[in-house]
C-alpha positions as CSV (number, residue, x, y, z in Angstrom):
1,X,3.8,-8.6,-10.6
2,X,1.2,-9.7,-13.1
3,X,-0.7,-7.9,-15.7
4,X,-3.2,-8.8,-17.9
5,X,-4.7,-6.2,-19.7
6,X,-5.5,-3.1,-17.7
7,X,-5.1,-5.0,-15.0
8,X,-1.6,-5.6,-12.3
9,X,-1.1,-7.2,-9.4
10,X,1.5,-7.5,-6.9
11,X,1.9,-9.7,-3.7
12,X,4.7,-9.0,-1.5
13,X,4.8,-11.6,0.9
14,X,7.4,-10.9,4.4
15,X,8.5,-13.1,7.4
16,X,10.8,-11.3,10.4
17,X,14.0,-12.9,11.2
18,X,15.9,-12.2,13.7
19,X,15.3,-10.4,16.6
20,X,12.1,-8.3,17.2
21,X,13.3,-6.0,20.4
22,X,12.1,-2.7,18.6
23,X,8.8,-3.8,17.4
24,X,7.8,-7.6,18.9
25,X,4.3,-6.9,17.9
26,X,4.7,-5.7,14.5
27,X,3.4,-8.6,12.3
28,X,0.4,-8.4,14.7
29,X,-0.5,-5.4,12.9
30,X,1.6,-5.5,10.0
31,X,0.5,-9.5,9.2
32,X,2.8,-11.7,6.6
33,X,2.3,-10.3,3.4
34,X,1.0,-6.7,1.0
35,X,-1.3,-7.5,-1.7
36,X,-1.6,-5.0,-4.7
37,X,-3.9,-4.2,-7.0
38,X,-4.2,-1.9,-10.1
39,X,-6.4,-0.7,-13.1
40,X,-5.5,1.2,-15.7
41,X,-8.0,4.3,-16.6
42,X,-7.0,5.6,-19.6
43,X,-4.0,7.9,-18.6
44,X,-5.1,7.3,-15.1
45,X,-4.0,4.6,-12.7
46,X,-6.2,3.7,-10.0
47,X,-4.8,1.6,-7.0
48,X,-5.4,-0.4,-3.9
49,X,-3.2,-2.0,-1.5
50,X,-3.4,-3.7,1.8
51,X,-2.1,-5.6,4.7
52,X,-4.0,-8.2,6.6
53,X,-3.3,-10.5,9.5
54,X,-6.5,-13.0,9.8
55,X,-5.0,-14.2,13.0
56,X,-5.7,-11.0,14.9
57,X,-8.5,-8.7,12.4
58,X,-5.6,-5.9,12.5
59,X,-4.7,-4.7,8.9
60,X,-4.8,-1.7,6.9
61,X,-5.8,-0.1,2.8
62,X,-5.0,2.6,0.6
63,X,-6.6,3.9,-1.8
64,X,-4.8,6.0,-4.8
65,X,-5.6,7.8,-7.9
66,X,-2.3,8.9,-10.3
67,X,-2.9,11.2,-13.5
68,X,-0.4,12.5,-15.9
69,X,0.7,16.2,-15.7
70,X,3.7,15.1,-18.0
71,X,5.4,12.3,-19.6
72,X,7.5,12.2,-16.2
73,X,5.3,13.7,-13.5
74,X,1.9,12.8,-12.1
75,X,-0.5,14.1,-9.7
76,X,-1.2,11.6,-6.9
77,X,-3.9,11.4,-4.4
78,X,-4.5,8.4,-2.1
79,X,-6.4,7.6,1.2
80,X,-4.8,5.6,4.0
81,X,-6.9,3.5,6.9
82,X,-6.1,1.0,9.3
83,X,-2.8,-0.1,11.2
84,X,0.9,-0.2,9.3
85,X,0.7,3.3,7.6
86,X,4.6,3.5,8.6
87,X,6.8,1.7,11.1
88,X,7.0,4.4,13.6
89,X,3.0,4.2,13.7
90,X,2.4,0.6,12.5
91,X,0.2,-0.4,16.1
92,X,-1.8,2.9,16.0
93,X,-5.0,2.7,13.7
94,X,-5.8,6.1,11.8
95,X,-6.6,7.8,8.3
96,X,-4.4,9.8,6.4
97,X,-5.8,11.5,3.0
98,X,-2.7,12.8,1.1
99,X,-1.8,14.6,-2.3
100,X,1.4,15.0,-3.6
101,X,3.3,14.3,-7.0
102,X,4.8,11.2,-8.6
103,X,7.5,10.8,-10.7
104,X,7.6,7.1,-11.3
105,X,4.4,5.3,-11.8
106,X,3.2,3.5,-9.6
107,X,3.7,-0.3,-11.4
């Protein structure tokens, strides 16, 4: 991870090894790598991350929002479109809008 001012970033690059019975396809839609970005807004943290494979245009973002309700909790809203939401649905594109509560941050 890198920061630089109110700025972080995180890349989490992957490769599969082994055997790919259960999901043969799943860097098809998953691709090689997550990329994360963040900006601090005030108490706020807003985020974005994504996966991409440029071999095949499959790939998916989310979108998130985080603000303090205390020093340990915070109220969390994101936006999810595209493939690779989870591994049970990673080949089946959709949007998910969720809000729930944090209690680590997000960096």
């Amino acid at each position: 991870m890198a920061e630089n001012g109110n700025w972080l970033v995180e890349v989490k690059p992957w490769y599969v090894i082994g055997s790919t019975d259960d999901n043969p396809d799943i860097t098809k839609y998953m691709g090689y790598y997550q990329l994360k970005i963040g900006y601090h807004l005030g108490e706020a943290v807003l985020s974005a991350k994504g996966q991409y494979n440029w071999n095949t245009g499959y790939g998916g973002a989310e979108v998130g929002l985080s603000y303090p309700v205390t020093k340990h909790v915070r109220l969390y809203t994101q936006v999810y479109s595209g493939y690779g939401e989870s591994l049970i649905d990673y080949n089946f594109n959709q949007t998910r809008v969720g809000v729930g509560v944090m209690l680590n941050d997000i960096f």
